[in-house]
N, C-alpha and C positions, 0 to 999 in steps of 0.2 A: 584848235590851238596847240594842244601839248601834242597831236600828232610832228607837225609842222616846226615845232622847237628840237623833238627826237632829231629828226630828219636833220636839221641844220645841224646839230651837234655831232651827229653821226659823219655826214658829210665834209662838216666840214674840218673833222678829226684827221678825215682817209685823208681830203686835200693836201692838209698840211705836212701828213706824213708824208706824201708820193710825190709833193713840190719840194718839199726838203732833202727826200733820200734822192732825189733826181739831181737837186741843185749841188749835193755832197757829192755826188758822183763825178758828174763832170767837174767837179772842184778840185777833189782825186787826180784825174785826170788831166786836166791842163796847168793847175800849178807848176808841178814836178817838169812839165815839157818845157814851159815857158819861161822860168828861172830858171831852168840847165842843171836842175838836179840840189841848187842850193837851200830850195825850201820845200817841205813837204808837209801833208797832212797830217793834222793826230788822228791816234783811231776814233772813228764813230763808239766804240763801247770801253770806257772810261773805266769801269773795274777792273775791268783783265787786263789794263796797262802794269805793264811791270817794270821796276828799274834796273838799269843793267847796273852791277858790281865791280863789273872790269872797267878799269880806266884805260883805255888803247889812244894812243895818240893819233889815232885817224880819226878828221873832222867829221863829226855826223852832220848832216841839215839840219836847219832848223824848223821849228816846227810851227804852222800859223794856227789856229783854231777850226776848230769843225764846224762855227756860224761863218767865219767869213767865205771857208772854203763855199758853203754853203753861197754865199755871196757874189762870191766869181764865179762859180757857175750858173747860177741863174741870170748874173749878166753874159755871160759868155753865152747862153744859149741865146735869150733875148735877138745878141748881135747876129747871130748865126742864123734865127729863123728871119731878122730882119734883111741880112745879105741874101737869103735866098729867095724871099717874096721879091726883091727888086731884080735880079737874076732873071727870075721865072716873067716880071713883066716885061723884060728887055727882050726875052728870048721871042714870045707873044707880039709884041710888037711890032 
């Protein structure tokens, strides 16, 4: 039993980190393409954010959160493995 509880705890730590940082990634990633530059990610490491001092009157993006980015990219993958299983059965066909 306490082998078996390791295991999942262990397990399902990596999961979560490698579905997260994968989902943030593509989140990265297709936000910024898909609004046109108007919204972008915050960083993943929240400490090291700093604020800037200069007031420039060039608009910056705004910025969504690192769960949701997280959020679109794991449906953006979703979609993407789902278009290509139907692809690959068309092609088979």
């Amino acid at each position: 039993m306490p082998a078996s509880l390791l295991t999942e705890i262990l397990f399902r730590g990596v999961f979560e980190v490698v579905l997260y940082g994968l989902g943030y990634v593509i989140g990265w990633l297709v936000v910024p393409t898909f609004t046109l530059g108007r919204y972008c990610v915050e960083p993943w490491d929240f400490k090291s954010r700093k604020k800037s001092k200069s007031h420039s009157r060039r608009q910056h993006p705004k910025q969504i959160s690192a769960d949701a980015a997280c959020s679109i990219g794991l449906v953006t993958l979703a979609v993407a493995l789902t278009a290509m299983y139907f692809i690959w059965r068309a092609i088979d066909a």
